[in-house]
N, C-alpha and C positions, 0 to 999 in steps of 0.2 A: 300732837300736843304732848311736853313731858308728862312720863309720870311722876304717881310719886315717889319712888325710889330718887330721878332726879332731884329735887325738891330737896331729899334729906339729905342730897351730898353733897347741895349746895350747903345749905344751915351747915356742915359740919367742918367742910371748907372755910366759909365766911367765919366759924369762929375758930377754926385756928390762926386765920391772917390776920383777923381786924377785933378778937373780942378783949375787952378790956386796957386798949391802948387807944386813945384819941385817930378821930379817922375825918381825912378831908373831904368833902362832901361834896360836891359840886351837878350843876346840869348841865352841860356845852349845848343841851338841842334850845335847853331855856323853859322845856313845860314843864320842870321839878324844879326848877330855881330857888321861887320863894322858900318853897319846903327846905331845900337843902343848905338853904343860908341859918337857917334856924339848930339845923345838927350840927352845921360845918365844924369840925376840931373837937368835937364831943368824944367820949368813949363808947363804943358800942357793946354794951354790957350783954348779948346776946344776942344770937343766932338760932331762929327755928323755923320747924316746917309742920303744916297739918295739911294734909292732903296733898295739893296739888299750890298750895299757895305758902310763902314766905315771908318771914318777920323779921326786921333787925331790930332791937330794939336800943335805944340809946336813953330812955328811962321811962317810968311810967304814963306819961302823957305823950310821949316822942317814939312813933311803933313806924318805921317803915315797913310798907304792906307790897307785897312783888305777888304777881300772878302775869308768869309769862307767857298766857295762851299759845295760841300756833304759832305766833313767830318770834317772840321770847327769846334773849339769850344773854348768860352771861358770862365775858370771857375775863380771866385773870393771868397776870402778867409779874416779875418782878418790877418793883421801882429801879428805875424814873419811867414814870408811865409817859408813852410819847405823843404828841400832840395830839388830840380831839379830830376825829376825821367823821363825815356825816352826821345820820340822827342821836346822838348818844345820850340818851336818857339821863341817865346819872353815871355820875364815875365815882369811886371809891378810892380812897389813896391812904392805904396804910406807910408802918416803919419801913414795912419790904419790897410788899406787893401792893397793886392794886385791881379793882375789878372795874369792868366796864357793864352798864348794862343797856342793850337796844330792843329796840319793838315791843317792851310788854304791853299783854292786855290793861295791869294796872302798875302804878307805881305812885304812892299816895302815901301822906304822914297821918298818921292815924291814933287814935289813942289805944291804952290798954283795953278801957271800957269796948271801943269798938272792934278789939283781938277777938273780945269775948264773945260779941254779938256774932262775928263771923264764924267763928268756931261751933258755934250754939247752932247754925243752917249746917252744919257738915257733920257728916255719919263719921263711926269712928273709923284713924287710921290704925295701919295693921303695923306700921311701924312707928308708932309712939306707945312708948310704956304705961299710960293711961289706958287702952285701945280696950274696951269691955265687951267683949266677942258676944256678950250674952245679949245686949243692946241690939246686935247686927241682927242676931239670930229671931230677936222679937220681932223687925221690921220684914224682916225678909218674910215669914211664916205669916203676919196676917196681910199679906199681898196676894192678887192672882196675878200678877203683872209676870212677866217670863222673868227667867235668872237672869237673860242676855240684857235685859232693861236697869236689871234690881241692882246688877253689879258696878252697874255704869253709873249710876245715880250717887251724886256728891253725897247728898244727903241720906243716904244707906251705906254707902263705905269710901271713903275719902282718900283718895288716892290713886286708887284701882282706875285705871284707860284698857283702851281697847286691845291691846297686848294683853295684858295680865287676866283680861277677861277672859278669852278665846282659848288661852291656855292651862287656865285655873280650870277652867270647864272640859276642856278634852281630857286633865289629866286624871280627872273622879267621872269622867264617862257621861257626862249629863247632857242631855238634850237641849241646847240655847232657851229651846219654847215652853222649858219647863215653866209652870209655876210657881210662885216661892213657896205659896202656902202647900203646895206636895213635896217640898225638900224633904228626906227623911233626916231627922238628928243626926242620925250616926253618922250621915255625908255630910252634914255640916262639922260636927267633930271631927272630920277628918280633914274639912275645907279649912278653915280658919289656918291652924296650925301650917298647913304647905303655902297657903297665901301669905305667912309671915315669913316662913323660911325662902320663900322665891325673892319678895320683896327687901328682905335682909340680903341676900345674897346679890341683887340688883344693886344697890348700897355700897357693897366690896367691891362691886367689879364693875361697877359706871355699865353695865350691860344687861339685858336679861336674855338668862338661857334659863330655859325650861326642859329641854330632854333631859330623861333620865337616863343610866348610864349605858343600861344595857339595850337603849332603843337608838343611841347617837351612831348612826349610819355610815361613821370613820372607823368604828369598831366592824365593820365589816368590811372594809376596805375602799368605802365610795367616800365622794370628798363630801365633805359636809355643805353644809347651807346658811352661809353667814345672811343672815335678817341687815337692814340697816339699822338697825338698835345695836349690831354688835354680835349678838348671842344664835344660838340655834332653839329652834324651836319646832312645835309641833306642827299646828295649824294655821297660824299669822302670816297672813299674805301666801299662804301656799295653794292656794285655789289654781282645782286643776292636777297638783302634784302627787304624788301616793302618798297616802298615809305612811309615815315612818315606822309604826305597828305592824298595820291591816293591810296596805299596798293598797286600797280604796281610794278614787281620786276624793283631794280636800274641797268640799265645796264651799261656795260664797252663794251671801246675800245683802241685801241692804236693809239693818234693824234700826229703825228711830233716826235715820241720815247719817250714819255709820254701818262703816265694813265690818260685818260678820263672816267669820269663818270655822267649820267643825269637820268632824268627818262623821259623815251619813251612818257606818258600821259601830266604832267605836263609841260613837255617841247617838245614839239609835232614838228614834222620836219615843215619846213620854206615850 
């Protein structure tokens, strides 16, 4: 499933193609029709994201709602966009370009009122300028529930998937099976802060990379390890492999029906 860095590149994309210029609207699959007979030619006065989910909005009552689960996806093209081929959700037809979008979990006309309701079930993101780290920091501390759970949970940090987890967590050394109420502050002051800069930097670069500089294992002469997100990374999906640290193989497990992954040394049980 995207994360949220995904999410925010779309919003940022969508509003440089399509915000405040009238945009055609259409479903070719036919299950967003009605909806999109209602925006069709409107201007789309904004593009945003909180967490993992998407908003275009074309006015206060008129909120397109995108949450593209696992198979999600939205590809952009210049105009003339060419003819409609399988399931396509919605198409988007700006001055220049247009977007296509297939398979989301939702895609649904929604009001402002219900932006707010939904945003109201979601913890804060670490990449919206609202984001009140102190909010996270309340939630997390009266939990016993592990980090590996607390991080993953929409409604404690919004945005965060299973990449940014595994690697947020090896790179402050923490135990998956911690619990949040033994987080010490000072880890958390130090978590918040690299979880915006990873997450920002995810943003610039449509990829996440998490090594830091002096751990990236092409600085020693071995090839690196492109992820398919793109980037290199610590522990994500490297079960099995050395530690890029410690040389300790990375191990897996299965936390809540998702892959976990840490290394046993570096992140030493609690």
């Amino acid at each position: 499933m995207p994360e949220g860095h995904t999410l925010h590149r779309l919003a940022r994309l969508h509003q440089k193609l399509f915000a405040r210029r009238p945009v055609g609207v259409s479903s070719p699959q036919g299950r967003f029709a009605e909806s999109a007979a209602l925006i069709d030619g409107r201007p789309m006065t904004r593009a945003e994201a909180h967490g993992k989910h998407l908003f275009h909005r074309y006015g206060p009552d008129l909120v397109v709602h995108v949450h593209l689960g696992l198979y999600g996806t939205f590809v952009e093209g210049e105009a003339p966009a060419p003819a409609p081929v399988g399931q396509l959700r919605m198409r988007l037809v700006g001055e220049t370009h247009y977007a296509d979008l297939r398979g989301p979990t939702a895609c649904e006309l929604i009001t402002s009122a219900d932006v707010r309701e939904i945003r109201k079930r979601l913890g804060e993101d670490p990449l919206r300028r609202d984001a009140d780290a102190e909010r996270v920091w309340a939630r997390i501390t009266k939990s016993r529930s592990p980090l590996a759970t607390l991080l993953m949970d929409q409604a404690v940090v919004a945005g965060v998937g299973n990449v940014y987890r595994a690697e947020l967590l090896f790179r402050h050394g923490l135990d998956p099976q911690l619990p949040g109420n033994r987080l010490e502050r000072a880890t958390w002051d130090a978590m918040w802060p690299d979880l915006v800069a990873l997450m920002r930097d995810g943003v610039r670069r449509g990829r996440i990379d998490t090594v830091r500089r002096e751990h990236d294992p092409r600085r020693r002469g071995e090839p690196g390890r492109k992820d398919r997100h793109g980037g290199e990374v610590y522990v994500y999906r490297r079960a099995g492999m050395p530690c890029l640290v410690c040389g300790t193989e990375v191990a897996h497990a299965e936390h809540a029906n998702r892959n976990l992954f840490w290394c046993p040394v570096c992140q030493p049980a609690a």
